[in-house]
C-alpha positions in Angstrom: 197.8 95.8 86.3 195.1 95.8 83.8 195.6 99.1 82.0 195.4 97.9 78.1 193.4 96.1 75.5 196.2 93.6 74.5 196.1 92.3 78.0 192.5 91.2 77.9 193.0 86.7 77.8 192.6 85.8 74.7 189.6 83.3 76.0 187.6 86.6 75.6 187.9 87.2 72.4 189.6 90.2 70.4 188.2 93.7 72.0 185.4 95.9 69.7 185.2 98.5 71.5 187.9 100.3 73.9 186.5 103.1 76.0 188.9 105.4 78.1 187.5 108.1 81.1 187.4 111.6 79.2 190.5 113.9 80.7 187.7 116.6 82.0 186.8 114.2 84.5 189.9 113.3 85.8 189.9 116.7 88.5 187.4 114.4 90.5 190.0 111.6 90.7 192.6 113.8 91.9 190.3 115.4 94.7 189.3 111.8 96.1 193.0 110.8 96.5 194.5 114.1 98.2 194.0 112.4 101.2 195.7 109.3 100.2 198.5 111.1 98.9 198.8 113.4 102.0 199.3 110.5 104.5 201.5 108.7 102.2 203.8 112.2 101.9 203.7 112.5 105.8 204.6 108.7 106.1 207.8 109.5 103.8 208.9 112.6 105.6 208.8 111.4 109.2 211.1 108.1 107.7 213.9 110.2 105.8 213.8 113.3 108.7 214.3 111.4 112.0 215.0 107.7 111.0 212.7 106.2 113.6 213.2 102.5 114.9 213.0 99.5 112.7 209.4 98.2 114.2 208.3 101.8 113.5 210.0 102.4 109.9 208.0 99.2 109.0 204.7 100.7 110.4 204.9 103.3 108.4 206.2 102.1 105.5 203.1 99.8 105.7 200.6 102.5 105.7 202.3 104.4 103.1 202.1 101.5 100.8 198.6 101.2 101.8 198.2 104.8 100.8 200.1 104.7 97.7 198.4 101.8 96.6 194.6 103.4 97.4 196.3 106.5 95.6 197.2 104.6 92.4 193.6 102.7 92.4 192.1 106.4 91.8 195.0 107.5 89.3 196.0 105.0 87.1 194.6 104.4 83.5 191.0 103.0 83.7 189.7 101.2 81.0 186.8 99.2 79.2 186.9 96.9 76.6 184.5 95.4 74.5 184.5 91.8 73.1 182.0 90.1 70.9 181.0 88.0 74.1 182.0 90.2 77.1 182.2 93.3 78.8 185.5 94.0 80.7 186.6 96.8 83.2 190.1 96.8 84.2 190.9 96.7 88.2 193.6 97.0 89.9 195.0 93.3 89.5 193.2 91.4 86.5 189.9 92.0 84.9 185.9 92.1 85.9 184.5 90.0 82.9 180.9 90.3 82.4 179.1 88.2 79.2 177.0 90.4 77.5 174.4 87.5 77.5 174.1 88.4 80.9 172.9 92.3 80.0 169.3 93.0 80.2 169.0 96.9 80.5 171.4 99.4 81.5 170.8 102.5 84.1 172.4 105.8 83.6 172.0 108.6 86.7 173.6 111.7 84.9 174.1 113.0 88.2 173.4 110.7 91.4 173.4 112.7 94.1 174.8 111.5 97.8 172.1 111.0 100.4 172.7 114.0 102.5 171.4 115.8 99.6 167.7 114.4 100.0 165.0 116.9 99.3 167.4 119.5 100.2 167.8 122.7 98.1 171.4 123.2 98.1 173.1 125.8 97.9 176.9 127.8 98.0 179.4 125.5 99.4 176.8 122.2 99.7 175.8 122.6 96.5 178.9 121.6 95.2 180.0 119.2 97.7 176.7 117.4 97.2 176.5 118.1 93.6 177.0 114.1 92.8 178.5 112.6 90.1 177.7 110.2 87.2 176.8 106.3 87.3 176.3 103.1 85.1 174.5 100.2 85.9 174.3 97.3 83.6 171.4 94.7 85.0 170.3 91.5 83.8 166.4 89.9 83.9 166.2 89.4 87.3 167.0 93.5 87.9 170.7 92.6 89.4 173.6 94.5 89.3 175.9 92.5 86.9 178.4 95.8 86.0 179.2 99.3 87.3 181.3 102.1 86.6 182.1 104.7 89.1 181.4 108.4 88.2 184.1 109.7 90.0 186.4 108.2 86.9 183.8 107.8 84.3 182.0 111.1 82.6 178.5 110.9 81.5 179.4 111.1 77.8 181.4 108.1 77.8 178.7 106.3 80.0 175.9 107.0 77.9 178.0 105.2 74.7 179.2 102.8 76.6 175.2 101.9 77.8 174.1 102.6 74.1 176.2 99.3 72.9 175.4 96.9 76.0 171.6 96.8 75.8 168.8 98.3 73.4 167.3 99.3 76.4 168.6 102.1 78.8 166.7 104.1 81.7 168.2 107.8 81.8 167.8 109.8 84.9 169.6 113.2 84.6 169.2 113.5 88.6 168.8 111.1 91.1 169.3 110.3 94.6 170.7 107.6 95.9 167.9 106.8 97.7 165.5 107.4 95.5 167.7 105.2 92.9 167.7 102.6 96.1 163.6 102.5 96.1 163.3 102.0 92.4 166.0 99.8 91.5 166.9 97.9 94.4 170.4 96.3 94.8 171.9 98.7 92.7 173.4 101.7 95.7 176.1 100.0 97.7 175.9 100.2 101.4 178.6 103.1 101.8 176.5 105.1 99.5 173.1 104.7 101.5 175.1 105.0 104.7 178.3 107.2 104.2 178.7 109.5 107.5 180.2 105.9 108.9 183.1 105.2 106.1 184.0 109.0 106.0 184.0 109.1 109.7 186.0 106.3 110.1 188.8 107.0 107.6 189.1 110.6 108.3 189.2 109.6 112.5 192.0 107.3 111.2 194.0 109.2 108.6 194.5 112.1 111.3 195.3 109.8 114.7 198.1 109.2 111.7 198.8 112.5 111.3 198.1 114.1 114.5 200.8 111.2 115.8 203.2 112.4 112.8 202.9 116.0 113.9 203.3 115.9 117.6 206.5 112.9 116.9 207.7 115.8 114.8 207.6 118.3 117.6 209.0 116.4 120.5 212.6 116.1 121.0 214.6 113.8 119.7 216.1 112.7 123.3 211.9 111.8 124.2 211.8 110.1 120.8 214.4 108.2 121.9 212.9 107.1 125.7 209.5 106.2 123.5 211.5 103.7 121.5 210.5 105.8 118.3 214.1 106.8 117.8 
């Protein structure tokens, strides 16, 4: 788990600069793993409550790992380091190492917006589901993507530094959306952010077959538990 400076490899050089998420962001982090956590919690209770088969205890041990570990991705300690040579951002195993050589310009969006948001005035509830979040982009001659860090962790304060030591050149959009950001810099929105009904869709329709199995298991009796094999 890359969490600290000292475990940056030494073939990088001695960290300059160590950058951390500021805590006032950290309520989005928590929002975008409830589901995780939820599914995980569900796997848990339907294994200590009615002790299900082996072949099933495995199943959903599996998918509570899986949720656990998608859960951990969005809590743990995220960090940036700095070397004279490199930029670093710890992931979940090891470290995306970026040389600085490679920088060109950075891009900041102060507040990218999600697609359904285009030319909309929002309002009420939309408003602040499509309110968006902050984003870095650090791109080299050619206008590729060669570094990122995700708004849902990072806050715009500590992007803007960590832009300010990267390049001498930054491009600062204090709102954007994604598909404008898509026209003018190319490359730079990922496909789930240019087409997210299909990810949502799909791990929501997943998350509650899971769930919607868990509750109905819960409900039956334990003698038709038992005739299912669950038991």
């Amino acid at each position: 788990m890359a969490e600290n400076a000292h475990e940056v490899p030494a073939k990088y050089g001695q960290a300059t600069n160590i950058y951390h998420p500021r805590i006032g962001s950290y309520h989005r982090r928590i929002i975008a793993g409830l589901p995780s956590a939820v599914l995980a919690l569900a796997c848990l209770w339907f294994m200590l409550a009615k002790r299900p088969t082996p072949l099933v205890m495995v199943l959903l041990a599996l998918i509570a790992v899986g949720a656990v570990i998608t859960l951990y991705s969005m809590l743990k300690p995220h960090i940036v380091v700095q070397t004279p040579t490199h930029i670093l951002r710890g992931r979940l195993f090891g470290w995306h190492a970026v040389p600085l050589a490679d920088i060109d310009h950075t891009v900041i969006a102060e507040r990218l917006t999600p697609k359904q948001a285009a030319g909309k005035e929002l309002t009420g509830v939309a408003a602040v589901r499509y309110k968006g979040v902050p984003a870095l982009w650090a791109v080299n001659t050619k206008k590729k993507r060669v570094f990122r860090l995700d708004g849902r962790i990072w806050d715009a304060k500590t992007l803007r530094t960590i832009a300010s030591t990267l390049a001498p050149q930054t491009t600062v959009y204090p709102s954007i959306n994604v598909t404008q950001m898509n026209q003018q810099w190319p490359g730079l929105i990922t496909f789930n952010e240019l087409h997210p009904g299909w990810k949502s869709a799909t791990v929501g329709a997943v998350a509650g077959i899971f769930l919607l199995a868990l509750a109905v298991a819960a409900l039956l009796p334990d003698e038709t538990l038992q005739q299912l094999h669950i038991l």
